[in-house]
Structure formats: C-alpha cells, structure tokens
N, C-alpha and C positions, 0 to 999 in steps of 0.2 A: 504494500500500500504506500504510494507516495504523498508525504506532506504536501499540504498546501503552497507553501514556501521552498516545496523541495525539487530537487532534482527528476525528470520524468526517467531518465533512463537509471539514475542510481538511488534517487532517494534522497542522497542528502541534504541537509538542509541549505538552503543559499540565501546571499540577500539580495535585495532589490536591486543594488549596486553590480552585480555581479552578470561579464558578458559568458564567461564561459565559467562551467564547474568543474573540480578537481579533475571528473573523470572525462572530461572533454565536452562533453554536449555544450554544445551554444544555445544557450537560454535566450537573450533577445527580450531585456526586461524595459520595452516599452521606448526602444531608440528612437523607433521611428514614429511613434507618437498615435501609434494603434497598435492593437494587438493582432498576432499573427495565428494562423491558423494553425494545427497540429500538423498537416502535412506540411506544407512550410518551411518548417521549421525543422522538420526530417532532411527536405531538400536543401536547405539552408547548411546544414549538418556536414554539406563535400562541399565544405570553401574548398578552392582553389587558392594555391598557397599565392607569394608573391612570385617566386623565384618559377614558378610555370606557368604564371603569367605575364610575367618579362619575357620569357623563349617564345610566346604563345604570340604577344607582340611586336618583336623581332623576327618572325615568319611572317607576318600580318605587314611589314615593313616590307620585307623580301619579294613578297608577292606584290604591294606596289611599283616597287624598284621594276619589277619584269613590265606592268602592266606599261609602265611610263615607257622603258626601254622601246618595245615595239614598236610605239609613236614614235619614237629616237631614230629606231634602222629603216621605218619606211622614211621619215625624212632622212634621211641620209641618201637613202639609197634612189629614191625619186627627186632629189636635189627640191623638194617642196617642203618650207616650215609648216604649212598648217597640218600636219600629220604629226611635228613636235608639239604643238598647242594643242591637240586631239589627244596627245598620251598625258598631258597635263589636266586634262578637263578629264580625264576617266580617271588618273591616278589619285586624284583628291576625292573623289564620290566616294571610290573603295572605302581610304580611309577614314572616312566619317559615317559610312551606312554599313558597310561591313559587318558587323554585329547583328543587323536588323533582316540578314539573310536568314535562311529558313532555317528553324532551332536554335534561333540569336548566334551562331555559330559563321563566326570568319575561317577564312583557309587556315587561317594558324591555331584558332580552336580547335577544328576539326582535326586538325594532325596532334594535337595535346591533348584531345577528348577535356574541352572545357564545351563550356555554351552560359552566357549570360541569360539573366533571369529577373525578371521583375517582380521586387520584393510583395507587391500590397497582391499580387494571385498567383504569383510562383509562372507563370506563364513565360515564353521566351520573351525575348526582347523587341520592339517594335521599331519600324525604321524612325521615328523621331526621337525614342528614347536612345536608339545608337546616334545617331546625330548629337545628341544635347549630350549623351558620355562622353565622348570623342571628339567634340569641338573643343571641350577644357582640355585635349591635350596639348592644345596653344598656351596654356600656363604652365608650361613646361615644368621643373621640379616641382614646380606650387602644388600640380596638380596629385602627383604620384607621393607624396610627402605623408601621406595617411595612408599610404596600403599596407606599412607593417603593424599597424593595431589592428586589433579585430572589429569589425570582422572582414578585414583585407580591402577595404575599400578606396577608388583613387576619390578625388574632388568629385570628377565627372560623376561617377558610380553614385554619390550623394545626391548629387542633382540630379538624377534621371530615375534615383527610385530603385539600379538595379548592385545585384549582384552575379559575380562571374564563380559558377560553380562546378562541379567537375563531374563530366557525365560517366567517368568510370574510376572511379574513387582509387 
C-alpha cells in the first residue's frame, strides 16, 4: 500500500519538494502547475539522458549539413546560386520542425530511439511545439544551460511544454 505522500513505485515517503525518489521514479510534484496523469508519468519515467541527447542533436546537425550540401553540389555543378539558397531555405525548416515529424522523432532520434513528447497528454510532439523548442536554440548556451537538472530539460523544452524521452529505455 502506498502512502499518500509516498513513492508509487516504492512507497517511500517523499516531500513535496522532491523531483525524483531515492529509488529513481520521477515524481513530478506539481512543476508544471497541473497535475499529470499516471501514465504520464510512467512515460515521463525514460528521460533521455543529456549526453544522448547531445549525439541525438549532432546527427540532427549532420543531416542538415547533407540536406544544405546538395543545394551546394547542384550549384556548383550547374554554375547557378539559387540551388545554394534552395539548400539554405530546406536546411533551416529541418532544423526547427524536425521534431514535429511523425512520432516527434528527427533522423537523429530515430537512430538514438528518443522521440519528444508533450508533457500536458504525453502525445508526440507537434510541428509548432518543434518550432517554439528549437527556435530557442538561437540562445545558444542560455538555452541548453538547464538540461543537466531534472528532468533534462533545454529552455526551448520549457517553452513548448515538451519532453524528449527514450522510446527504448
């Protein structure tokens, strides 16, 4: 039987104060200013750490880097710039909707089995809530500066509501 105040997966007692319990579960004691459903909070439970989400992001970078490239070699090779302004106007979409692809899942999720999630119904991520996480990657340190507290969150992540969780633990 679990206390009121306790722990769902071990029991023990916690306070209010408290993001995670000794035995690991992340409690979630009212951050975001409603309360969270039980599954939720099961899904909530495979943070994706920082460190594979930085790799996860630097594939996500990689695959822009190609998408721009292509506009690169066909202006190169057909001696015409607008095919290098063509790999610039698809290179930037990537990296601000990315996320809001099918299962909130960019190429670099997909190869690190993450996929973002939106806290208030656990649902994936949507293309405006990738947009509003991923435009604060424009404040550069600022933004990433909170993903080593729990629960791993960048700036953007706060603003949009989501978390980036790990679809095979």
């Amino acid at each position: 039987m679990v206390k009121e105040n306790g722990c769902p997966r071990c029991g023990k007692e916690v306070t209010d104060q408290e993001i995670r319990c000794q035995c690991g579960y992340l409690l979630f004691p009212d951050i975001y200013g409603f309360p969270l459903p039980e599954m939720h909070i099961a899904r909530i439970n495979r943070l994706a750490t920082p460190r594979r989400r930085f790799f996860g992001y630097l594939l996500d970078v990689v695959a822009a880097i190609c998408i721009w490239s292509i506009g690169y070699l066909l202006s190169y090779a057909t001696e015409n710039f607008v095919f290098y302004i063509v790999g610039w106007f698809l290179m930037l979409p990537y990296l601000l909707l990315a996320d809001g692809l099918p299962n909130g899942q960019s190429v670099g999720k997909i190869l690190l089995e993450m996929r973002v999630v939106r806290i208030e119904d656990g649902q994936p991520c949507k293309w405006e809530d990738s947009f509003t996480r991923n435009f604060a990657m424009f404040l550069g340190p600022f933004d990433w500066s909170s993903i080593f507290n729990e629960p791993h969150q960048r700036r953007g992540d706060k603003i949009a509501g989501t978390l980036v969780i790990c679809t095979n633990p």
